[in-house]
N, C-alpha and C positions, 0 to 999 in steps of 0.2 A: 504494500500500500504506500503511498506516494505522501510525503509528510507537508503536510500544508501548511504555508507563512501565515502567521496570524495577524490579522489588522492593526496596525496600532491604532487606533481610537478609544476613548474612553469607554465608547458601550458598544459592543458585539453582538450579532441577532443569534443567539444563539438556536435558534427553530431545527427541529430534526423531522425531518418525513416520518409520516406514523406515530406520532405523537401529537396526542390533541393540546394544544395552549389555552387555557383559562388562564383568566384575570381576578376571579373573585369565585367566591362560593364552592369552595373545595370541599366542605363538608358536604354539600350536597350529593357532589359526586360520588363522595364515599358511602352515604348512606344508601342512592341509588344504585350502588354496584352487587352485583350479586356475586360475583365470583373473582379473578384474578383481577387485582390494578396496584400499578406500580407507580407513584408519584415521586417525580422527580423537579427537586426545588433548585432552580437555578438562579443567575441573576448576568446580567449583561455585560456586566465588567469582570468576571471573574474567568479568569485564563482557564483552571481545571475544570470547568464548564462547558468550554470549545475546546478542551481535548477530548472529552469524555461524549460528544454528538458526536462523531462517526461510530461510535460503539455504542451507542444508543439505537443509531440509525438502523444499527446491522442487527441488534438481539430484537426490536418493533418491527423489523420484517421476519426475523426469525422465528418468533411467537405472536405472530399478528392470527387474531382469532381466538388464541389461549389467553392473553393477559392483555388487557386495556393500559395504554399507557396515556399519563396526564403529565403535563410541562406545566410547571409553575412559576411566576417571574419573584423572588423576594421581596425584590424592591414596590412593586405592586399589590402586592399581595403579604404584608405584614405579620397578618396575623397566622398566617400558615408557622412561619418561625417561629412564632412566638410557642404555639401552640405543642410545636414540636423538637423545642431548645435546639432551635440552630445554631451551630456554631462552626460549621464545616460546609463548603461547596463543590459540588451539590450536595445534596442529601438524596438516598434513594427510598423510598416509604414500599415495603412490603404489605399488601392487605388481602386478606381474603375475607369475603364477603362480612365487610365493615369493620375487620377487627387488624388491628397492626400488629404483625407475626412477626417481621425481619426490618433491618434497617441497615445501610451503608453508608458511610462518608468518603468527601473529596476524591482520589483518582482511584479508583477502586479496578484491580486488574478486569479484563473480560473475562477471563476465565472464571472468576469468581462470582463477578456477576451472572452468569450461565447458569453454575451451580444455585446459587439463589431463584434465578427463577423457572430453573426444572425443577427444584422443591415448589415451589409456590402454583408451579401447574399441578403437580403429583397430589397436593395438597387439594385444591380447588376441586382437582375432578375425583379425586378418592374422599372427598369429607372425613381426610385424617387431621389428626393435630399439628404441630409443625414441630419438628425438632433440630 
């Protein structure tokens, strides 16, 4: 894979294919979900943010259909951090049907991330516990 120069400007779009972007009302979305969703809290200026969308890009086609993926802006969206003692970007939010199972910070390998959300399908579609 071919390593990409990164913008210098203050703020970076970081948008990934397959991933839906809200702005607000993230509870909602968690309460409305029935099965796999993965929220991922980003923000515009943060470098580990635009490393970690190509690997984002490639596990939301890889499990598009099994786990719902939702983009969060921080800076937008406040209260998400607050709610979830942010203190590292991104954050990755593990849920199955409404409840927070897993969780990851900042550059988190792909491989790792993988393993997290073939447990979180296995999870979802077996109505097992998480471990």
């Amino acid at each position: 894979m071919k390593k990409q120069k990164l913008p210098e400007i203050e703020k970076m779009d970081c948008s990934v294919e397959g991933i839906i972007e809200i702005t607000s009302d993230h509870k909602r979305i968690i309460s409305e979900n029935g099965s796999a969703l993965v929220i991922i809290i980003i923000a515009g200026w943060c470098g580990n943010c635009q490393i970690m969308a190509p690997i984002l890009q490639n596990l939301a086609f890889q499990y598009r259909g099994k786990i719902k993926f939702v983009m969060v802006d921080a800076d937008t969206n406040e209260e998400i951090g607050k709610a979830y003692d942010l203190d590292v970007l991104p954050l990755f939010l593990f849920f199955n049907k409404n409840s927070l199972i897993d969780q990851a910070k900042g550059t988190v390998p792909s491989s790792l991330l993988n393993k997290k959300m073939k447990a979180l399908v296995e999870v979802s579609s077996n109505n097992k516990s998480f471990n």
